[in-house]
PDB file of N, CA, C and O in Angstrom:
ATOM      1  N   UNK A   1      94.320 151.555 108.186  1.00  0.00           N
ATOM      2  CA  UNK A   1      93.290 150.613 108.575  1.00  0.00           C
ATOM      3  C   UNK A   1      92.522 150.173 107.329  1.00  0.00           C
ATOM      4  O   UNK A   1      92.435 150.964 106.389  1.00  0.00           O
ATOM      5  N   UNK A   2      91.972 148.993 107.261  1.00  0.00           N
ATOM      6  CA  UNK A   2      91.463 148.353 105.823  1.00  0.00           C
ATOM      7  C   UNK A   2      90.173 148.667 106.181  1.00  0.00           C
ATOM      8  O   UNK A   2      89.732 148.469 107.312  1.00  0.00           O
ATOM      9  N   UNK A   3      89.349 149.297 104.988  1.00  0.00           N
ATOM     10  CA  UNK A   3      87.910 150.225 104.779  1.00  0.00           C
ATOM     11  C   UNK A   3      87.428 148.612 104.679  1.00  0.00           C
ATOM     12  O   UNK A   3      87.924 147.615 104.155  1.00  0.00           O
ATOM     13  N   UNK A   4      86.331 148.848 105.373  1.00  0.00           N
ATOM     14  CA  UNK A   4      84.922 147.994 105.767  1.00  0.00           C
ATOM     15  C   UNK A   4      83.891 148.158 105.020  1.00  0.00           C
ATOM     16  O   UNK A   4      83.078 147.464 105.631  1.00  0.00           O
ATOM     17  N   UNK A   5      83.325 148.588 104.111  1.00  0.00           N
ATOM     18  CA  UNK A   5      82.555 149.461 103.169  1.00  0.00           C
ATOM     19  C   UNK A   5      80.924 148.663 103.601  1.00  0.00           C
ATOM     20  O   UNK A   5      79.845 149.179 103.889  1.00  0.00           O
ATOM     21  N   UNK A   6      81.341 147.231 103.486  1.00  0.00           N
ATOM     22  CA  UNK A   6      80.144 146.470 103.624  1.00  0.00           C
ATOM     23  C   UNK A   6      79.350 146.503 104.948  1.00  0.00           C
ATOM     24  O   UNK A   6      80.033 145.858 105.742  1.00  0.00           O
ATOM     25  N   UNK A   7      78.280 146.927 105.542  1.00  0.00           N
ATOM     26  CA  UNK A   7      77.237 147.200 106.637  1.00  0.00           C
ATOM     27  C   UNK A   7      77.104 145.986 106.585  1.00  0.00           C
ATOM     28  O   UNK A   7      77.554 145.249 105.708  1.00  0.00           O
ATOM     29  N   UNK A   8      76.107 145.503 108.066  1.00  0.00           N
ATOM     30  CA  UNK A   8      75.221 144.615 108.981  1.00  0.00           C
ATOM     31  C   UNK A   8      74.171 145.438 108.668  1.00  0.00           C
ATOM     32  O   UNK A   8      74.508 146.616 108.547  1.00  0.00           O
ATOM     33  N   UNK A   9      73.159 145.235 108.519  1.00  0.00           N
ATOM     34  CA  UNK A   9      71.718 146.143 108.557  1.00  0.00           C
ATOM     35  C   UNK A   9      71.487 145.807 109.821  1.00  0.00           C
ATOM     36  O   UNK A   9      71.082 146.694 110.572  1.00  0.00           O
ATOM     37  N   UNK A  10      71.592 145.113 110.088  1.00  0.00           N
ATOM     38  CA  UNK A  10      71.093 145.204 111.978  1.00  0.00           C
ATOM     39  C   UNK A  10      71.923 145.632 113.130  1.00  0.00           C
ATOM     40  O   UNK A  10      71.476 146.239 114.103  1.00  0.00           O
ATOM     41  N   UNK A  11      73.302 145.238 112.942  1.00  0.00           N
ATOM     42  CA  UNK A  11      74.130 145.786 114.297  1.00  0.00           C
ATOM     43  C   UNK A  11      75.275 147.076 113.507  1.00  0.00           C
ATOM     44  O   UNK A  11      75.979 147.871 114.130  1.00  0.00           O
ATOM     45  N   UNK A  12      75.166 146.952 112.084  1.00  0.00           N
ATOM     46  CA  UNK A  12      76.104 147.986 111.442  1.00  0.00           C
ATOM     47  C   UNK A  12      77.586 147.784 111.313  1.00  0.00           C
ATOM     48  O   UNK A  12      78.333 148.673 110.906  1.00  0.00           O
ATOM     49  N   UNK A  13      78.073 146.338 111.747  1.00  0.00           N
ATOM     50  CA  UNK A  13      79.458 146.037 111.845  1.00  0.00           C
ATOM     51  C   UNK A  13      79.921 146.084 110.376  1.00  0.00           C
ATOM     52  O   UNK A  13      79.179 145.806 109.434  1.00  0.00           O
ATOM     53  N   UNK A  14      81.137 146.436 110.264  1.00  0.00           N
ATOM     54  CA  UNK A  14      81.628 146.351 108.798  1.00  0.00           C
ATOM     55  C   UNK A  14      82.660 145.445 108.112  1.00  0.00           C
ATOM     56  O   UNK A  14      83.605 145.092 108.818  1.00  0.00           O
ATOM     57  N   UNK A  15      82.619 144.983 106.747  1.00  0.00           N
ATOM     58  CA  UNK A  15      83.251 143.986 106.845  1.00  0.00           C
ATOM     59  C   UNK A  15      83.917 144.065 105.329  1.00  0.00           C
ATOM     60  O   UNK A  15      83.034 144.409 104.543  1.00  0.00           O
ATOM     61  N   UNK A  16      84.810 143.919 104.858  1.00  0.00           N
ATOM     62  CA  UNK A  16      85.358 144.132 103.409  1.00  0.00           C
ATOM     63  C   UNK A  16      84.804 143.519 102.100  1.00  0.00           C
ATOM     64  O   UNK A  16      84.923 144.083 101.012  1.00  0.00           O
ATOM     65  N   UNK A  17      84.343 142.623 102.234  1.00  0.00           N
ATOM     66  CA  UNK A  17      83.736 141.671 101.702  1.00  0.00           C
ATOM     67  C   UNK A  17      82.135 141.754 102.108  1.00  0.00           C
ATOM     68  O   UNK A  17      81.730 142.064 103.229  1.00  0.00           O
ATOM     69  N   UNK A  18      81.199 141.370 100.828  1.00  0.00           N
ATOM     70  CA  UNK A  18      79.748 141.080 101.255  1.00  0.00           C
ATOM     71  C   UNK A  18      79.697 140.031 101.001  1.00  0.00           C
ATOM     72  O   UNK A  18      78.649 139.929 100.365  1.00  0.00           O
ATOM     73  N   UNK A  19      80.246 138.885 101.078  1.00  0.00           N
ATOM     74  CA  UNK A  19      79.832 137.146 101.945  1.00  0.00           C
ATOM     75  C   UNK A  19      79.825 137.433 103.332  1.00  0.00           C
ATOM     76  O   UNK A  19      79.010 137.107 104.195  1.00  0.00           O
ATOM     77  N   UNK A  20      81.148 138.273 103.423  1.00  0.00           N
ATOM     78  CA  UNK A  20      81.525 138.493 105.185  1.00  0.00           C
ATOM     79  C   UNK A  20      79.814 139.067 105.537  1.00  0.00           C
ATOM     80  O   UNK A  20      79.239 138.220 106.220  1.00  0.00           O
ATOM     81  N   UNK A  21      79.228 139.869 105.328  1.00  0.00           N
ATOM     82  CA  UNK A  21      77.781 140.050 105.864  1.00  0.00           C
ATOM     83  C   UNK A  21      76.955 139.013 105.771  1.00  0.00           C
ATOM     84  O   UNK A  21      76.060 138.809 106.591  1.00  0.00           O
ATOM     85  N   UNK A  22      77.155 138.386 104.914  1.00  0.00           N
ATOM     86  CA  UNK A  22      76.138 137.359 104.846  1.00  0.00           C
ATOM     87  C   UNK A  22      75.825 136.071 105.796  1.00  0.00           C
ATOM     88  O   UNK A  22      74.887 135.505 106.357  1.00  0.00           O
ATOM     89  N   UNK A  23      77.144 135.990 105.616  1.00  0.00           N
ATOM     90  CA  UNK A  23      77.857 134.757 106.941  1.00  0.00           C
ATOM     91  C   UNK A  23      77.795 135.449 108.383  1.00  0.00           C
ATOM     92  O   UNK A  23      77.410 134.773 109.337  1.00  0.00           O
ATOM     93  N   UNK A  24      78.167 136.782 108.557  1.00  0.00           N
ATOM     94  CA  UNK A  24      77.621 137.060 109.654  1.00  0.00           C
ATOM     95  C   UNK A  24      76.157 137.619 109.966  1.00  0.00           C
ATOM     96  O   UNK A  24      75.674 137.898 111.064  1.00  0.00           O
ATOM     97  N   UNK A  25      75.809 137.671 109.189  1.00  0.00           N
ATOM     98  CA  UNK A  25      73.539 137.784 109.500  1.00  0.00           C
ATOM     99  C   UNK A  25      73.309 136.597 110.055  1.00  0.00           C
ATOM    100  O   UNK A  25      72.368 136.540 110.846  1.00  0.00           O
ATOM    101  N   UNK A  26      74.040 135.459 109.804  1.00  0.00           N
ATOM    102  CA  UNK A  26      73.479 134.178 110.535  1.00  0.00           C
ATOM    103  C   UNK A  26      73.549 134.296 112.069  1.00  0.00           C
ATOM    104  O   UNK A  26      72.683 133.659 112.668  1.00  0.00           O
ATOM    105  N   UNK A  27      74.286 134.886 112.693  1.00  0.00           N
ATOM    106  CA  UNK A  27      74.193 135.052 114.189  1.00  0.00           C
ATOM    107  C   UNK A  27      73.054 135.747 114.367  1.00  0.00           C
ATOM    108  O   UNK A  27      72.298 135.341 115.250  1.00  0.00           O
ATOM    109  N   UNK A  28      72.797 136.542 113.843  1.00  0.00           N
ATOM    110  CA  UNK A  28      71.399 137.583 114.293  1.00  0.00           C
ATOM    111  C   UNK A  28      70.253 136.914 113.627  1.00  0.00           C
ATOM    112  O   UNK A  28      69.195 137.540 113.563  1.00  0.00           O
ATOM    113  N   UNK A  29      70.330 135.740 113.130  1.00  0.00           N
ATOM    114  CA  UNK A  29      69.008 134.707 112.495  1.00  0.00           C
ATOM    115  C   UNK A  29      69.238 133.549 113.349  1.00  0.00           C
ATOM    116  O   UNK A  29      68.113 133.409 113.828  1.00  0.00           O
ATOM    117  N   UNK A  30      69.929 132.664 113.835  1.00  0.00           N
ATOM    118  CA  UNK A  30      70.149 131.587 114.389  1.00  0.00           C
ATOM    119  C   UNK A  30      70.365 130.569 113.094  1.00  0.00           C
ATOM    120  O   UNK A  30      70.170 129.429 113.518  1.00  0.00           O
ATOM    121  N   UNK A  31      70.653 130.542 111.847  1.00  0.00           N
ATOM    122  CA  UNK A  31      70.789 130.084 110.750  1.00  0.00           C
ATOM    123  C   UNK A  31      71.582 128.646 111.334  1.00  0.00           C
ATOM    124  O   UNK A  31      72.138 128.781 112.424  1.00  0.00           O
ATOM    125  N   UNK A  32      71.654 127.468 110.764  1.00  0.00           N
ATOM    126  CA  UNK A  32      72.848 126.391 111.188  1.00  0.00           C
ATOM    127  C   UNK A  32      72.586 126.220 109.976  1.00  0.00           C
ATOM    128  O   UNK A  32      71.413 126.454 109.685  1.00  0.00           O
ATOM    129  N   UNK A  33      73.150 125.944 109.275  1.00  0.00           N
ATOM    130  CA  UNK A  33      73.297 125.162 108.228  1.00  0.00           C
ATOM    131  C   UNK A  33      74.151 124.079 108.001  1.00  0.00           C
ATOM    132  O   UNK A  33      73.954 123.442 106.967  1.00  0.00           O
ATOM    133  N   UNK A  34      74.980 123.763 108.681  1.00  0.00           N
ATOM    134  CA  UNK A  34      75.890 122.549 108.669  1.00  0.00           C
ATOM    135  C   UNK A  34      76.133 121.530 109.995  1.00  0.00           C
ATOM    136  O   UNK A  34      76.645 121.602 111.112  1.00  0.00           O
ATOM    137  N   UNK A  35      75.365 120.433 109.069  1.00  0.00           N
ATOM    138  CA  UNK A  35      74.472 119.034 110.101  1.00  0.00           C
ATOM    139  C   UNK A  35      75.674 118.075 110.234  1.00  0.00           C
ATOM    140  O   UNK A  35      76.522 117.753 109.402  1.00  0.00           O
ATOM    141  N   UNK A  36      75.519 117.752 111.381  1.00  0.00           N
ATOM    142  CA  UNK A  36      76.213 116.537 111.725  1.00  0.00           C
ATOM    143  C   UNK A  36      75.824 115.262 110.930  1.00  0.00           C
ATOM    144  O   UNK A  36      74.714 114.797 111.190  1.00  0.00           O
ATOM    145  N   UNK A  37      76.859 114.400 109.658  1.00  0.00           N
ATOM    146  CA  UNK A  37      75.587 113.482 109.682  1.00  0.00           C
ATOM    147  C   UNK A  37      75.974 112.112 110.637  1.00  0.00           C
ATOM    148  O   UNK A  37      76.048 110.956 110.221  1.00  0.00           O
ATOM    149  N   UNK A  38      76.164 112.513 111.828  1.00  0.00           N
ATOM    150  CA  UNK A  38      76.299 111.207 112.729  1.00  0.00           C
ATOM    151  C   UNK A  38      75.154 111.116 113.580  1.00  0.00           C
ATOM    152  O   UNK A  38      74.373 110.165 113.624  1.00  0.00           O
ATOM    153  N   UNK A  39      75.091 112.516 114.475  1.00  0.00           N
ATOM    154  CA  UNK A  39      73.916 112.525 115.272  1.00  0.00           C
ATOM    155  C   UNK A  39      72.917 114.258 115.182  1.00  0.00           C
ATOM    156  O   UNK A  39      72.317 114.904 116.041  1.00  0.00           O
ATOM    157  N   UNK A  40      73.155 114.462 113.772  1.00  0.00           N
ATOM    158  CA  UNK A  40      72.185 115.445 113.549  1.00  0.00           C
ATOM    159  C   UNK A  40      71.958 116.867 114.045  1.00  0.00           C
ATOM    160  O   UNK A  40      70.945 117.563 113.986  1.00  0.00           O
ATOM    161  N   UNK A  41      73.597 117.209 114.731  1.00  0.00           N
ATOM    162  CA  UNK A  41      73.718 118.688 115.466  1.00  0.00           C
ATOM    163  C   UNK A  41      73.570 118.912 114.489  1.00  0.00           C
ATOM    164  O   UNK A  41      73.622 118.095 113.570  1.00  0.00           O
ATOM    165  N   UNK A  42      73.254 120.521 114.353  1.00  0.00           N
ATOM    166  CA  UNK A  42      73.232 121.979 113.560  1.00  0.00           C
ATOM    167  C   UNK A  42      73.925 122.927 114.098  1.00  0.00           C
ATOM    168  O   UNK A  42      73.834 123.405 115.229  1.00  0.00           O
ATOM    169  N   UNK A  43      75.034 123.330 112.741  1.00  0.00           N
ATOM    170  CA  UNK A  43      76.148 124.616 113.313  1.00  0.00           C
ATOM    171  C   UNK A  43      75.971 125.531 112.412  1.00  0.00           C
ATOM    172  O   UNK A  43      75.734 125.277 111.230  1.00  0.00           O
ATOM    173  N   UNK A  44      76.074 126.706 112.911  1.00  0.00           N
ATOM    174  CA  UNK A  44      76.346 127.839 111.929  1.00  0.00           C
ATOM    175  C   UNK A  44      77.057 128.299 111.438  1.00  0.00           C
ATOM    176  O   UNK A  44      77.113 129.195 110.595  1.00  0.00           O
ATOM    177  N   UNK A  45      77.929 127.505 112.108  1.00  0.00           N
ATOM    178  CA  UNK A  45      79.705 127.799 111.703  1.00  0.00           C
ATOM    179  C   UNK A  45      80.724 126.575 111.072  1.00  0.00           C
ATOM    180  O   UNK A  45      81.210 125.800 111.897  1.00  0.00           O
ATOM    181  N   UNK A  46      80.979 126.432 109.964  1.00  0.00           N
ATOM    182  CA  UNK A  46      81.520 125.237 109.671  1.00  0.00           C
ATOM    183  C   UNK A  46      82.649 124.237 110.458  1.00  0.00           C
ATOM    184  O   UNK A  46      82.753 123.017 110.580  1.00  0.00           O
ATOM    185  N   UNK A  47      83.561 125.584 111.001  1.00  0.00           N
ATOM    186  CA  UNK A  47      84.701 124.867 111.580  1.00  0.00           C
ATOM    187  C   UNK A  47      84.113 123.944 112.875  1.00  0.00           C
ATOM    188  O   UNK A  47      84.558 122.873 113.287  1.00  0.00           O
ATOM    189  N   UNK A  48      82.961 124.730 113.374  1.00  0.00           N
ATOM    190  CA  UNK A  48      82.160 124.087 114.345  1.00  0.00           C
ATOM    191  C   UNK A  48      81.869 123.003 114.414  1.00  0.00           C
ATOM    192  O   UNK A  48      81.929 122.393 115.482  1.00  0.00           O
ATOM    193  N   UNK A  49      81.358 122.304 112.968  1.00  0.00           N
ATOM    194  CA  UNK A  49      80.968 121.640 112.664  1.00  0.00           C
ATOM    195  C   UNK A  49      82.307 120.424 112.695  1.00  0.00           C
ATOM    196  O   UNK A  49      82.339 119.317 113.233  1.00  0.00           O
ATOM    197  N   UNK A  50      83.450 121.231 111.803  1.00  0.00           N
ATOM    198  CA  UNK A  50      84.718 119.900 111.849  1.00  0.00           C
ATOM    199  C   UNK A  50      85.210 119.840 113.110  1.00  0.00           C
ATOM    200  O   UNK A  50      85.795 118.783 113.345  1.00  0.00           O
ATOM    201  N   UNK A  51      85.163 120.744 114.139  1.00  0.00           N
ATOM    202  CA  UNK A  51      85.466 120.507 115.629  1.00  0.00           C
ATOM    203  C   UNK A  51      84.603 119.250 116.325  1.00  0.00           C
ATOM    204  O   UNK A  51      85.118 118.321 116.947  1.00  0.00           O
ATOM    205  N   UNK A  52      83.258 119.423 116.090  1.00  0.00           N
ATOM    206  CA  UNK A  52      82.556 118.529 116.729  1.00  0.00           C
ATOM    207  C   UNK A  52      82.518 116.650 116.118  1.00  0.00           C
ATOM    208  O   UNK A  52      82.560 115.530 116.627  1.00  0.00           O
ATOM    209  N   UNK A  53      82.417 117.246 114.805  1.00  0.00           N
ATOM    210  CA  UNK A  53      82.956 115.682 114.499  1.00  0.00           C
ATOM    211  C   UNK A  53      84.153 114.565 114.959  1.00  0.00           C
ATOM    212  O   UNK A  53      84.154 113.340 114.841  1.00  0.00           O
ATOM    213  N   UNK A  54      85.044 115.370 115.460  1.00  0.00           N
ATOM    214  CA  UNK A  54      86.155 114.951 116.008  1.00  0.00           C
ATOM    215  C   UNK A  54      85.631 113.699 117.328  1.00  0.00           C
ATOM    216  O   UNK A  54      86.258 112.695 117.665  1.00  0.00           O
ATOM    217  N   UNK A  55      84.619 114.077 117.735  1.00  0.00           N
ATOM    218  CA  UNK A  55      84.266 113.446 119.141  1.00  0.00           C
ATOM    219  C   UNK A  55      83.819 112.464 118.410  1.00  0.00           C
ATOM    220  O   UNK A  55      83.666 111.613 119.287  1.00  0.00           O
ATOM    221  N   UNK A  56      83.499 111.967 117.434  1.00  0.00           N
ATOM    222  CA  UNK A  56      82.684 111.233 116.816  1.00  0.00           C
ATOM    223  C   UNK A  56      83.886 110.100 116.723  1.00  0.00           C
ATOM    224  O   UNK A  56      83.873 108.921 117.076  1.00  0.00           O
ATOM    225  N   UNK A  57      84.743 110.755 116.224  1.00  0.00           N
ATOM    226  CA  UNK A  57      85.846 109.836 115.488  1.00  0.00           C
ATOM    227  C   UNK A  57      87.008 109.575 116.281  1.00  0.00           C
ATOM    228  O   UNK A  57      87.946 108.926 115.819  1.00  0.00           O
ATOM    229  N   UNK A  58      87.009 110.195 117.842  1.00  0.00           N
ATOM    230  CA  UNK A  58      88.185 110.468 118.225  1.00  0.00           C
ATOM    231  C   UNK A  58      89.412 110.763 117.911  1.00  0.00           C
ATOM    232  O   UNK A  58      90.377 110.314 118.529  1.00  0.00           O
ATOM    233  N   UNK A  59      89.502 111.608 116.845  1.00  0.00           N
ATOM    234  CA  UNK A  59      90.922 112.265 116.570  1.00  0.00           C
ATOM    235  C   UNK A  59      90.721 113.423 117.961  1.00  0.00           C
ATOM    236  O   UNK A  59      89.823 113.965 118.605  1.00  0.00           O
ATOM    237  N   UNK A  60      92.304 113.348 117.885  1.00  0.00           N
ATOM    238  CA  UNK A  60      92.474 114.449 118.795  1.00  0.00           C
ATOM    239  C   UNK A  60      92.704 116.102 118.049  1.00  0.00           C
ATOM    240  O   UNK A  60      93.553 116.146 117.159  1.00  0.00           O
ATOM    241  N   UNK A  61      92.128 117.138 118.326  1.00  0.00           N
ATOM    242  CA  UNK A  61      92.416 118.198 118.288  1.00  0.00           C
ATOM    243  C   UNK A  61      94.220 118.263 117.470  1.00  0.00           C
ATOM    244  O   UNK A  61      94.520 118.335 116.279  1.00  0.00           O
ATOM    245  N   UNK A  62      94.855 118.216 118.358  1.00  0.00           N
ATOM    246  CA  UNK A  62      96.211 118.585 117.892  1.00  0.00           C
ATOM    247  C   UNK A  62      96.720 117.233 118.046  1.00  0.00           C
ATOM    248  O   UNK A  62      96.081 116.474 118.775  1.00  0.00           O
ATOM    249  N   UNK A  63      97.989 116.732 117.351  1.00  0.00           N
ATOM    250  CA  UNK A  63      98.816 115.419 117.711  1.00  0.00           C
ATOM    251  C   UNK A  63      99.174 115.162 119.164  1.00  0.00           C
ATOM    252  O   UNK A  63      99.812 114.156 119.474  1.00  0.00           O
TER     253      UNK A  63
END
C-alpha cells in the first residue's frame, strides 16, 4: 500500500503529496477559487469548473 505520510489537520486523511492537503483543506474551508468568466460561478475544483463551462458553449461532454 503507498504511505500517506501527509495529514489533514482537521479530518486526518492522508495523502502522499502536501499540495494533495492543501487542495483538499478547501472542502473543509468552502475555498472556490476558479470563476466562471461567463456568469461568475465559483468552483473549488477546477475540472468543475471545465465541466460547467461546457453549458456555456455547448460542447458535449463526450462526442
Amino acid at each position: 500500500q503507498t504511505e500517506k505520510p501527509h495529514k489533514c489537520p482537521k479530518c486526518n486523511k492522508g495523502f502522499r503529496w502536501c499540495s494533495g492537503v492543501i487542495k483538499h483543506q478547501r472542502t473543509h474551508t468552502g475555498e472556490k477559487l476558479f470563476t466562471c468568466s461567463e456568469c461568475r460561478k465559483n468552483f473549488g475544483v477546477s475540472f468543475h469548473l471545465i465541466s460547467h463551462r461546457r453549458m456555456h458553449t455547448g460542447e458535449r461532454p463526450y462526442p
